[in-house]
N, CA and C atoms as a LAMMPS dump frame, in Angstrom:
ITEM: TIMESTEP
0
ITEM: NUMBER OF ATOMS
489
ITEM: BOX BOUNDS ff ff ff
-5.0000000000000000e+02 5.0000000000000000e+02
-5.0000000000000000e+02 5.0000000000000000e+02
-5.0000000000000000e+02 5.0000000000000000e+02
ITEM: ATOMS id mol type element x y z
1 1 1 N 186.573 -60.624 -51.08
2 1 2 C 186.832 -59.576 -50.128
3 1 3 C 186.047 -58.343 -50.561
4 2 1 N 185.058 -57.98 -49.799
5 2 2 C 184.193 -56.852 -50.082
6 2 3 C 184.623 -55.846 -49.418
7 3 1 N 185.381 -55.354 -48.091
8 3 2 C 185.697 -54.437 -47.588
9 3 3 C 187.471 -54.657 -47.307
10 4 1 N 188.087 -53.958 -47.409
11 4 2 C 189.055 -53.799 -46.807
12 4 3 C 189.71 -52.903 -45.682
13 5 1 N 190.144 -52.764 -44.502
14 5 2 C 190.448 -52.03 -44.249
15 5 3 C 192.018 -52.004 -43.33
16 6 1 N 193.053 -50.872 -43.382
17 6 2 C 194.385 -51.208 -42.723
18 6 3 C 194.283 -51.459 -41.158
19 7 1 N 194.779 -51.594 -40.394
20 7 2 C 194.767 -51.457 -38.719
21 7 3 C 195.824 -50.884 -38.643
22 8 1 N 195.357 -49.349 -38.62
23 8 2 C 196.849 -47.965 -38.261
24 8 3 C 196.841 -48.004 -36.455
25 9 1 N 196.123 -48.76 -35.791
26 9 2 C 196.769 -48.617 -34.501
27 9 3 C 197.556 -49.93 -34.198
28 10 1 N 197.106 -51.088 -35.079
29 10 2 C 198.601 -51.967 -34.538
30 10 3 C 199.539 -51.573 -34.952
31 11 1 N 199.725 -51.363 -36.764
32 11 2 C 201.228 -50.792 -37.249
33 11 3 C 201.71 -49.614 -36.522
34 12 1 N 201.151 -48.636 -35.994
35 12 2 C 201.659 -47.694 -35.319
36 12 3 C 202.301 -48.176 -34.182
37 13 1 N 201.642 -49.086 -33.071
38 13 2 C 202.01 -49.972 -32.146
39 13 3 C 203.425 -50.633 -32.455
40 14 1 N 203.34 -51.596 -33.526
41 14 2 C 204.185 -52.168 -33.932
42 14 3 C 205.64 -51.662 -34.568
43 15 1 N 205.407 -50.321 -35.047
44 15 2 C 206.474 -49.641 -35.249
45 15 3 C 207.109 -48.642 -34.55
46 16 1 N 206.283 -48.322 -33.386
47 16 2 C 206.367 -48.003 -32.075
48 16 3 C 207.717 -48.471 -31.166
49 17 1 N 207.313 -49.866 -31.501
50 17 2 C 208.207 -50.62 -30.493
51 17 3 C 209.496 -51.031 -31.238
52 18 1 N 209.383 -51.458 -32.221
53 18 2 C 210.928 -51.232 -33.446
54 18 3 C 210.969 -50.516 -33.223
55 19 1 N 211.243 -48.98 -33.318
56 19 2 C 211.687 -47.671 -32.774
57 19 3 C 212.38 -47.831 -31.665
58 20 1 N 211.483 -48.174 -30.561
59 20 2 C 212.516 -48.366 -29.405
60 20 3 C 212.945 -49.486 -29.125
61 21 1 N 213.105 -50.582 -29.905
62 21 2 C 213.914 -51.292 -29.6
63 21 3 C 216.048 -51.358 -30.205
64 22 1 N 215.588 -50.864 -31.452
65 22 2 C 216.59 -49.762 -32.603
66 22 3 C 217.394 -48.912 -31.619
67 23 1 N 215.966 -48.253 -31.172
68 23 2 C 217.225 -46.863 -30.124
69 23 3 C 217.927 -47.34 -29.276
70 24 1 N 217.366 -48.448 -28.48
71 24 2 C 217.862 -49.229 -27.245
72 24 3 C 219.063 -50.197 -27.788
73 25 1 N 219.544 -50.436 -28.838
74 25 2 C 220.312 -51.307 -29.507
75 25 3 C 221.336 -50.603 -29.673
76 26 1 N 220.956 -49.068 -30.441
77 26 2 C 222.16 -48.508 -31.121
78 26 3 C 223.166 -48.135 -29.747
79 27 1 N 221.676 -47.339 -28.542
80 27 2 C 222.842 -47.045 -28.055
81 27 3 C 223.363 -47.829 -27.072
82 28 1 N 223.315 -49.086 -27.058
83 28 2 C 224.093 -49.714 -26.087
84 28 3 C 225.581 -50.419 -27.224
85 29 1 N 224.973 -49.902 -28.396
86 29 2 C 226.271 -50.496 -29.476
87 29 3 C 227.426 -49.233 -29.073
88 30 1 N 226.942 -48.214 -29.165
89 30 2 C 227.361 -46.824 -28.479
90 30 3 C 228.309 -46.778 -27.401
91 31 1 N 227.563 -47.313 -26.462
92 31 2 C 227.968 -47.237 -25.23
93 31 3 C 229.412 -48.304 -24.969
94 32 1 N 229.443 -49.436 -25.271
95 32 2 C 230.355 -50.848 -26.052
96 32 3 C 231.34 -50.02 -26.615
97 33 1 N 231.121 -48.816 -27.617
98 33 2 C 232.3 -48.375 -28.071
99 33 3 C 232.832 -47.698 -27.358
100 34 1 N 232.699 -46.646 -26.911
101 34 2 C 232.942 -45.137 -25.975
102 34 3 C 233.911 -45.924 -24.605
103 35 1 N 233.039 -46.872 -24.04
104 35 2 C 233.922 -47.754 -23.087
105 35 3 C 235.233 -48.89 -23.633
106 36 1 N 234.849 -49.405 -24.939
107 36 2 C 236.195 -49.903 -25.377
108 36 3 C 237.053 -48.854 -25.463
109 37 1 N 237.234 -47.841 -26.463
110 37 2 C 237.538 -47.319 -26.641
111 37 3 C 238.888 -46.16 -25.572
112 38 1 N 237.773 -45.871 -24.606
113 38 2 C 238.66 -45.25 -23.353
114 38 3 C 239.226 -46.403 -22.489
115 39 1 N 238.773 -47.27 -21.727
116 39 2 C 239.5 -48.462 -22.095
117 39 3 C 240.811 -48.996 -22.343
118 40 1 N 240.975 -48.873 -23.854
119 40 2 C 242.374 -48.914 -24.857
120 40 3 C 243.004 -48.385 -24.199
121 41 1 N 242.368 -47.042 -24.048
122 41 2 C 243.47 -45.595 -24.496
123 41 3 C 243.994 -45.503 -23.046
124 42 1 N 242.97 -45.654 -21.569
125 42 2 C 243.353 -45.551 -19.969
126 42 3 C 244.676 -46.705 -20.065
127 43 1 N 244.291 -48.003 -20.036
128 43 2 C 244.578 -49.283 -20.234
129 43 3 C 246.257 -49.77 -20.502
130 44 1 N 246.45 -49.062 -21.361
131 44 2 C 247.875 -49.023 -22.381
132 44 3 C 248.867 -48.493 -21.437
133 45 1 N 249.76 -49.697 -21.863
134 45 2 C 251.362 -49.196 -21.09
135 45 3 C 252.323 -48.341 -21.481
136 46 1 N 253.393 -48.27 -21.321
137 46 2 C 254.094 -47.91 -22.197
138 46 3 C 254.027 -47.54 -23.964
139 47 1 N 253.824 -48.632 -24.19
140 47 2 C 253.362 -48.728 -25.706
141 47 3 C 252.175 -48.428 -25.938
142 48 1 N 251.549 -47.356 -26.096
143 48 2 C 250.321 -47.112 -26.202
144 48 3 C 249.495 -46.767 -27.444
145 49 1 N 250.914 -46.683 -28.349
146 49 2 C 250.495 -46.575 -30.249
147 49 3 C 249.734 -47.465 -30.724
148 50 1 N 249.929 -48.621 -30.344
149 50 2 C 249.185 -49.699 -30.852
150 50 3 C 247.152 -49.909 -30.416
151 51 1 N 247.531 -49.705 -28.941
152 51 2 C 246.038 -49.285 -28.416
153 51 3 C 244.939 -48.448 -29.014
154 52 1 N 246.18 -47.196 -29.312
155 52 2 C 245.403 -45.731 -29.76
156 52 3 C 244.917 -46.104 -31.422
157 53 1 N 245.557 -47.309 -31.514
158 53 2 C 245.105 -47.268 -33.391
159 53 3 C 243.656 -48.37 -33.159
160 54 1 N 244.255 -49.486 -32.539
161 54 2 C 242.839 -49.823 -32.39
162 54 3 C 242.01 -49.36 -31.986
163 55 1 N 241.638 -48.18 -31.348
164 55 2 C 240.734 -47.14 -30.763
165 55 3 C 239.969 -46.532 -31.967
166 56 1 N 241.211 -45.975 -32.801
167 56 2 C 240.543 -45.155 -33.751
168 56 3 C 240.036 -45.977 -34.791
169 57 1 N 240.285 -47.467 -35.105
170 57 2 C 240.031 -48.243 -36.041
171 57 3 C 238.664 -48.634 -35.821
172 58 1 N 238.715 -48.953 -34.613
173 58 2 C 236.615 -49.025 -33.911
174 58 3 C 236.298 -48.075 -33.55
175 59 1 N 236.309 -46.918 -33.59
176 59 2 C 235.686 -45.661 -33.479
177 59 3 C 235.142 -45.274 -35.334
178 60 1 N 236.501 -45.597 -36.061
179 60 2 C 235.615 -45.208 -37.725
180 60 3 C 235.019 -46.456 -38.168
181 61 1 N 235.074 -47.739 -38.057
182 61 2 C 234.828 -48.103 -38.278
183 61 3 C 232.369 -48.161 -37.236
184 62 1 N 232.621 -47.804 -36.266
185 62 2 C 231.215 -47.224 -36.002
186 62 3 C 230.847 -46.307 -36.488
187 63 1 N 232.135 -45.039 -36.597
188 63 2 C 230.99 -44.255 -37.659
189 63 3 C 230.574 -44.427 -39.144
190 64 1 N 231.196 -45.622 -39.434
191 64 2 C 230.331 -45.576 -40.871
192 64 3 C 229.271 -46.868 -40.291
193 65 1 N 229.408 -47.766 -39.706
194 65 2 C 227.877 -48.144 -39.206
195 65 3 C 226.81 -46.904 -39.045
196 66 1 N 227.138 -46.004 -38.309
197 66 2 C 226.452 -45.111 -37.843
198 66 3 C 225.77 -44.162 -38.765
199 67 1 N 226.429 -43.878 -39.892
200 67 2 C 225.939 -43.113 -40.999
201 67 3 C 225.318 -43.908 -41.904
202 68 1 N 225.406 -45.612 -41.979
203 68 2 C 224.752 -46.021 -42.687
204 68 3 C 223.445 -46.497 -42.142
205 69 1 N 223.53 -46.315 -40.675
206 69 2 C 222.185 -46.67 -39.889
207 69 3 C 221.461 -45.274 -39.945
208 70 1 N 221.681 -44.26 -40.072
209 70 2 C 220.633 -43.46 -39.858
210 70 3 C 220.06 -42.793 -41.073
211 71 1 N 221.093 -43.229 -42.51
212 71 2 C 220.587 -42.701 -43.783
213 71 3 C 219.931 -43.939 -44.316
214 72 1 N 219.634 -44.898 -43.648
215 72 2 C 218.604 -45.885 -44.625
216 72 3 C 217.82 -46.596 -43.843
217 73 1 N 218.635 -47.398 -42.368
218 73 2 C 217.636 -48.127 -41.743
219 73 3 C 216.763 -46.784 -40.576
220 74 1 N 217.101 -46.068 -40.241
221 74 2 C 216.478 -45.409 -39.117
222 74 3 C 215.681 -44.372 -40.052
223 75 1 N 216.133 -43.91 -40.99
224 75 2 C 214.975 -42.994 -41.853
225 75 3 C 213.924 -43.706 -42.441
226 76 1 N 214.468 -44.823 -43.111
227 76 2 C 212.455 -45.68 -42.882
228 76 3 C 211.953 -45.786 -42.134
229 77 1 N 212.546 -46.214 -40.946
230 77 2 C 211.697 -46.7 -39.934
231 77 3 C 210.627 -45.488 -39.058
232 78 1 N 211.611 -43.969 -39.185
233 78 2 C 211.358 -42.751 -38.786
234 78 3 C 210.473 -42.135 -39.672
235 79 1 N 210.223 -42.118 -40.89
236 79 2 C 208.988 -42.029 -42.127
237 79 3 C 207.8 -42.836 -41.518
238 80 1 N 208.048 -44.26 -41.747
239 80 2 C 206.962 -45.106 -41.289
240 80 3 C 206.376 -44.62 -39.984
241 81 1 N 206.979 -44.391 -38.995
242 81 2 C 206.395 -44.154 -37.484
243 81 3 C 205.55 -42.965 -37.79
244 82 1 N 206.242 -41.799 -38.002
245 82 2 C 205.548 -40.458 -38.608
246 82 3 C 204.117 -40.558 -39.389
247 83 1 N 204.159 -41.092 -40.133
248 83 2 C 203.168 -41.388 -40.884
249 83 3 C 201.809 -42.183 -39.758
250 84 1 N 202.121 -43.026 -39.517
251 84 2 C 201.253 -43.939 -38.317
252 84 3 C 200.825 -42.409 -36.893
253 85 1 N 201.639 -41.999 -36.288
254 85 2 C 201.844 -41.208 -35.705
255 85 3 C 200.771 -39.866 -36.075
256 86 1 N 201.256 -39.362 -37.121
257 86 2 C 200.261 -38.618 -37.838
258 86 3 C 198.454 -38.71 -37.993
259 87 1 N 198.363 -39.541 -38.231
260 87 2 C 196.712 -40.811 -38.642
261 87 3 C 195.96 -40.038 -37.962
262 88 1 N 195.797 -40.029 -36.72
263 88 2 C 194.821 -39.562 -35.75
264 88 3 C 194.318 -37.736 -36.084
265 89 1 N 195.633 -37.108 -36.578
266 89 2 C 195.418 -35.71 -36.208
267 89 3 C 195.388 -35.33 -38.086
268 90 1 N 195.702 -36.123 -38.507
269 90 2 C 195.903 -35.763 -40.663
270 90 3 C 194.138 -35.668 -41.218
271 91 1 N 194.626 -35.008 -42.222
272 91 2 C 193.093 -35.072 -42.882
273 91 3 C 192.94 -36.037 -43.373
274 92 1 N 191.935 -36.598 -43.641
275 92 2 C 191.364 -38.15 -44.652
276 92 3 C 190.368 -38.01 -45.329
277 93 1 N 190.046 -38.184 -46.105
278 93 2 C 189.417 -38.153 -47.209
279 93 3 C 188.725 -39.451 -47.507
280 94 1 N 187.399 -38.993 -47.598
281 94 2 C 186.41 -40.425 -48.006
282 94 3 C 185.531 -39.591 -49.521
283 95 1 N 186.052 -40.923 -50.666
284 95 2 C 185.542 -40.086 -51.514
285 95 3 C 184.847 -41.546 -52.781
286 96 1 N 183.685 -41.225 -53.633
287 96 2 C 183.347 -42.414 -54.258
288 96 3 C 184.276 -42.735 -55.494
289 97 1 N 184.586 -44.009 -55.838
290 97 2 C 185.304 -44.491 -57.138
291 97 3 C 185.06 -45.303 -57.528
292 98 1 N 185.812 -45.534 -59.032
293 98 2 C 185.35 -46.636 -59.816
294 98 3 C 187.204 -47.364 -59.62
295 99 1 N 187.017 -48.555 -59.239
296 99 2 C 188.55 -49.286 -59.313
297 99 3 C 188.631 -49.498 -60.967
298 100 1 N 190.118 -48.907 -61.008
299 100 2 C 189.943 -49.612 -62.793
300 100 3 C 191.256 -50.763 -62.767
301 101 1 N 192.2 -50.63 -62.406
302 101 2 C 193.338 -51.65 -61.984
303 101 3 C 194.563 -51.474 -61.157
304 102 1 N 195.079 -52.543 -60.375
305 102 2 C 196.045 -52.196 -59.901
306 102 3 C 197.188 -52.823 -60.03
307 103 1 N 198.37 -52.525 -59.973
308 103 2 C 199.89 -53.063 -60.415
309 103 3 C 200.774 -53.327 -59.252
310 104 1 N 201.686 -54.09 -59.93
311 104 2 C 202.536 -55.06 -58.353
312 104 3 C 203.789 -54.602 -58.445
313 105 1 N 203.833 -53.185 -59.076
314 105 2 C 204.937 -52.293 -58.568
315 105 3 C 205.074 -51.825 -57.05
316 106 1 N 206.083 -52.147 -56.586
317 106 2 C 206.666 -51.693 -55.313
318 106 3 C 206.868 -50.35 -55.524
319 107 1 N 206.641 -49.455 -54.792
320 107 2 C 206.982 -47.888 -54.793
321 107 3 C 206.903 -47.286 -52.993
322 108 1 N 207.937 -46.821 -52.66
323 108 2 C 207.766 -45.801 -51.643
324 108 3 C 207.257 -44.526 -51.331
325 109 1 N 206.179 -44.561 -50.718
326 109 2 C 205.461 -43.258 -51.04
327 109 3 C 205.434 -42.882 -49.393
328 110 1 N 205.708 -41.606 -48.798
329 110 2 C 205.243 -41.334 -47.377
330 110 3 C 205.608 -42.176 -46.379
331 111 1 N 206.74 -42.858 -46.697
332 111 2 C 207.273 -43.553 -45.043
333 111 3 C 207.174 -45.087 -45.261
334 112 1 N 205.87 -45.451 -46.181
335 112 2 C 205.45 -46.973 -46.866
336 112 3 C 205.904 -47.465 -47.886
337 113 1 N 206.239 -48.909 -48.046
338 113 2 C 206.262 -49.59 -49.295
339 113 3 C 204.75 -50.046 -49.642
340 114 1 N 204.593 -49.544 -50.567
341 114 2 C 202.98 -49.464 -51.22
342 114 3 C 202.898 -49.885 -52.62
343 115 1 N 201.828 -50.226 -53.344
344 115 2 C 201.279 -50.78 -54.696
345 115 3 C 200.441 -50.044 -55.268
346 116 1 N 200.569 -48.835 -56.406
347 116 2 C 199.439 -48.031 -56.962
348 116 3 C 198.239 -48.989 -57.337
349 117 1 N 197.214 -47.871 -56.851
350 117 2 C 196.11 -48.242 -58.103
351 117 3 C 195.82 -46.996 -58.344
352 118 1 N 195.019 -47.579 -59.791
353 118 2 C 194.048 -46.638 -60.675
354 118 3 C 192.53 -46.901 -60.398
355 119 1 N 192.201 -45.272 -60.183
356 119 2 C 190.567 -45.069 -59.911
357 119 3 C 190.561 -44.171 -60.356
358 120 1 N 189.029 -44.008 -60.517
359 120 2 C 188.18 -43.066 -61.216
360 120 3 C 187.564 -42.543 -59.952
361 121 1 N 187.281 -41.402 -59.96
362 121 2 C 186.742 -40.054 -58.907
363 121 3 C 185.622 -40.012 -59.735
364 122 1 N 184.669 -40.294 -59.227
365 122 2 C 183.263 -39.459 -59.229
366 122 3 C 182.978 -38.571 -58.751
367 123 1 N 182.547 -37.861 -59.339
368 123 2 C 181.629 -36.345 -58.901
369 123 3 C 181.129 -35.934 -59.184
370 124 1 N 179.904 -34.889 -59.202
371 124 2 C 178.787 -34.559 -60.448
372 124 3 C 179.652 -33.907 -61.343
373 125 1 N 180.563 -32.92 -60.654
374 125 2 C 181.167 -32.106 -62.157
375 125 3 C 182.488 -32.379 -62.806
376 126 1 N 182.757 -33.323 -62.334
377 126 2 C 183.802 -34.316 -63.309
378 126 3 C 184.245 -35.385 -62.8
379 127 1 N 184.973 -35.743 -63.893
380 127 2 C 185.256 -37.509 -63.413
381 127 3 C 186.872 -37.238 -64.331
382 128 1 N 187.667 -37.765 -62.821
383 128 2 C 188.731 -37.781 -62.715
384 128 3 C 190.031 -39.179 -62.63
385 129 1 N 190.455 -40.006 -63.456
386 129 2 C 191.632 -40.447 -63.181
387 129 3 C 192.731 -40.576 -62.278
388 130 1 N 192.871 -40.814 -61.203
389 130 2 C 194.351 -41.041 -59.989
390 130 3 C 194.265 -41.845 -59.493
391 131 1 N 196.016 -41.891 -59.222
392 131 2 C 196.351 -42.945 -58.669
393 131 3 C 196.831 -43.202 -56.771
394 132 1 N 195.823 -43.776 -56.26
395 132 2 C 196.487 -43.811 -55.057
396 132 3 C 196.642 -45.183 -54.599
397 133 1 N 197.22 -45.193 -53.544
398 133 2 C 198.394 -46.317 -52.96
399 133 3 C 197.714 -47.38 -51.79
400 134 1 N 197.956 -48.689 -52.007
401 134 2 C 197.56 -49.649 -51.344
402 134 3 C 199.019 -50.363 -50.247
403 135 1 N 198.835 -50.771 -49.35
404 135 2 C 199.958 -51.213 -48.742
405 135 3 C 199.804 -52.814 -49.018
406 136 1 N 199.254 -53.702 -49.224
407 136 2 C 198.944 -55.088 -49.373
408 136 3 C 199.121 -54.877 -51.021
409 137 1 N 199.557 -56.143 -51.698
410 137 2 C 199.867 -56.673 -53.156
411 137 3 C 198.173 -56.828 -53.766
412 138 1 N 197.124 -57.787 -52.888
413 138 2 C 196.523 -58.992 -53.313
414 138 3 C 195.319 -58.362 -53.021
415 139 1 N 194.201 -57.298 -53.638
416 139 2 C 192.783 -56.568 -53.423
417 139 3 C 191.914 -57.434 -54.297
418 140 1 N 191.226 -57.976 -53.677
419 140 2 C 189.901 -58.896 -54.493
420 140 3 C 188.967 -57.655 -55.218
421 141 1 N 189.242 -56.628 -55.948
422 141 2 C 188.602 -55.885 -56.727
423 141 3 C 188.625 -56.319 -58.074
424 142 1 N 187.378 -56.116 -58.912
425 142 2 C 187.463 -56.571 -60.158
426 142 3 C 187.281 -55.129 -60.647
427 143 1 N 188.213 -54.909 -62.133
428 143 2 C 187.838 -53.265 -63.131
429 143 3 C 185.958 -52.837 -63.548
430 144 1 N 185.822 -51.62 -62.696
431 144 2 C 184.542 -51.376 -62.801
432 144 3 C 183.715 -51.625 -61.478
433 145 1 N 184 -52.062 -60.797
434 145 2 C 184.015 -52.268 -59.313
435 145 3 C 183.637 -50.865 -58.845
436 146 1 N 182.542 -50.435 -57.786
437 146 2 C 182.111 -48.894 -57.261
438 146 3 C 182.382 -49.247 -56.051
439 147 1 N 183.612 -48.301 -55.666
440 147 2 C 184.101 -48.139 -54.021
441 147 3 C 184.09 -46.957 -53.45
442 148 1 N 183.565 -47.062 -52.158
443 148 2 C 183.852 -45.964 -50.666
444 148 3 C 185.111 -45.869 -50.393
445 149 1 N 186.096 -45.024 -50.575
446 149 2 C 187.163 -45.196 -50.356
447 149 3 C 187.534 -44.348 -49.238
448 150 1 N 188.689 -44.302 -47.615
449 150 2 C 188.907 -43.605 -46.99
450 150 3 C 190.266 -43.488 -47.698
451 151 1 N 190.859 -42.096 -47.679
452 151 2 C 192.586 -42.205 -47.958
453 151 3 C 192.914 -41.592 -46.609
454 152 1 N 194.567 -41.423 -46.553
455 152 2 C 195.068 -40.522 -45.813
456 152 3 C 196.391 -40.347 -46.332
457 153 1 N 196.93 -39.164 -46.883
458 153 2 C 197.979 -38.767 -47.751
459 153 3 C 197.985 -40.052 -49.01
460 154 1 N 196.702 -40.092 -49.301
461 154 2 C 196.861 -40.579 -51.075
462 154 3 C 196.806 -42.285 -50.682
463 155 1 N 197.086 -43.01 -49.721
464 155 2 C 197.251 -44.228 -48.835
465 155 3 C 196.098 -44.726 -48.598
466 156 1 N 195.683 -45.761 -49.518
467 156 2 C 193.851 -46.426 -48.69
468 156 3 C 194.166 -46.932 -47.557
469 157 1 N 192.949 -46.117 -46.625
470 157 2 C 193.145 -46.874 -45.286
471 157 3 C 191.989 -47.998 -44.914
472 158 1 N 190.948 -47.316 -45.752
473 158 2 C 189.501 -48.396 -45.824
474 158 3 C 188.99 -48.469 -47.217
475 159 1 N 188.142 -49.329 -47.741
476 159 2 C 187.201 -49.71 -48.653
477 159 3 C 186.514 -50.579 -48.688
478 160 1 N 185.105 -50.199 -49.319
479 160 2 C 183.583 -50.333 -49.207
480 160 3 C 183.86 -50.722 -50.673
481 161 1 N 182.859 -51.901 -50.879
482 161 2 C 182.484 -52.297 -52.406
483 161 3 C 181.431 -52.416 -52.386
484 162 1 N 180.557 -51.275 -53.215
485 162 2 C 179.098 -51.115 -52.956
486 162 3 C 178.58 -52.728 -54.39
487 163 1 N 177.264 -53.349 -53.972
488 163 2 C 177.132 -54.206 -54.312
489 163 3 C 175.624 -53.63 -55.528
């Protein structure tokens, strides 16, 4: 593999539509409650204690769905989109390097689950060490390898392996 590069308009696409398919889910899970719920409570005869508890028993019991959907599954998914979203209008950076290695640490960086590497920055007036982030595990780069690199927030989006 001599070039690599991401496709930020399918993942954007693609996380596009998870987005709204998520929103379209939650709130018809939403909607299921609000109508059980009143429901119960219209519904109930005489005895209406019993109704009103199952009301409130699926009412908390959605809001902790609800707090656990929007502090873990909907904030990745809302990072990730952002990020994709962003691409078009963000700065990017194309700059020359030397690949020196990369590691199959999982790390979240900017919305992505990503894999550091280590490069070397060329430049006439110094040569610099950092680490930026690959979204794929498996880069056919060998250490010492001279690459074109595009980033965008620290994230390779393309690379050139000059021969």
């Amino acid at each position: 593999m001599n070039n690599y590069r991401l496709d930020v308009n399918y993942k954007y696409q693609k996380i596009k539509s998870k987005m709204l398919r998520h929103s379209l889910l939650f709130s018809l899970v939403l909607a299921v409650v609000i109508v059980s719920d009143v429901l119960l409570v219209i519904l109930a005869k005489e005895d209406y204690h019993i109704n009103l508890i199952i009301a409130c028993v699926i009412t908390v019991l959605f809001s902790y769905f609800a707090t656990f959907y929007f502090t873990n599954i909907y904030s990745e998914m809302n990072a990730e989109y952002r990020y994709y979203k962003g691409y078009e209008s963000g700065l990017k950076s194309t700059d020359e390097v030397v690949f020196l290695k990369s590691s199959k640490e999982l790390l979240y960086v900017n919305g992505l689950y990503v894999y550091p590497l280590i490069v070397t920055y060329v430049s006439p007036l110094e040569t610099q060490d950092k680490i930026i982030y690959v979204t794929e595990e498996d880069l056919d780069y060998q250490m010492g390898d001279k690459l074109t690199i595009t980033t965008y927030q620290r994230i390779l989006i393309e690379a050139e392996k000059h021969v």
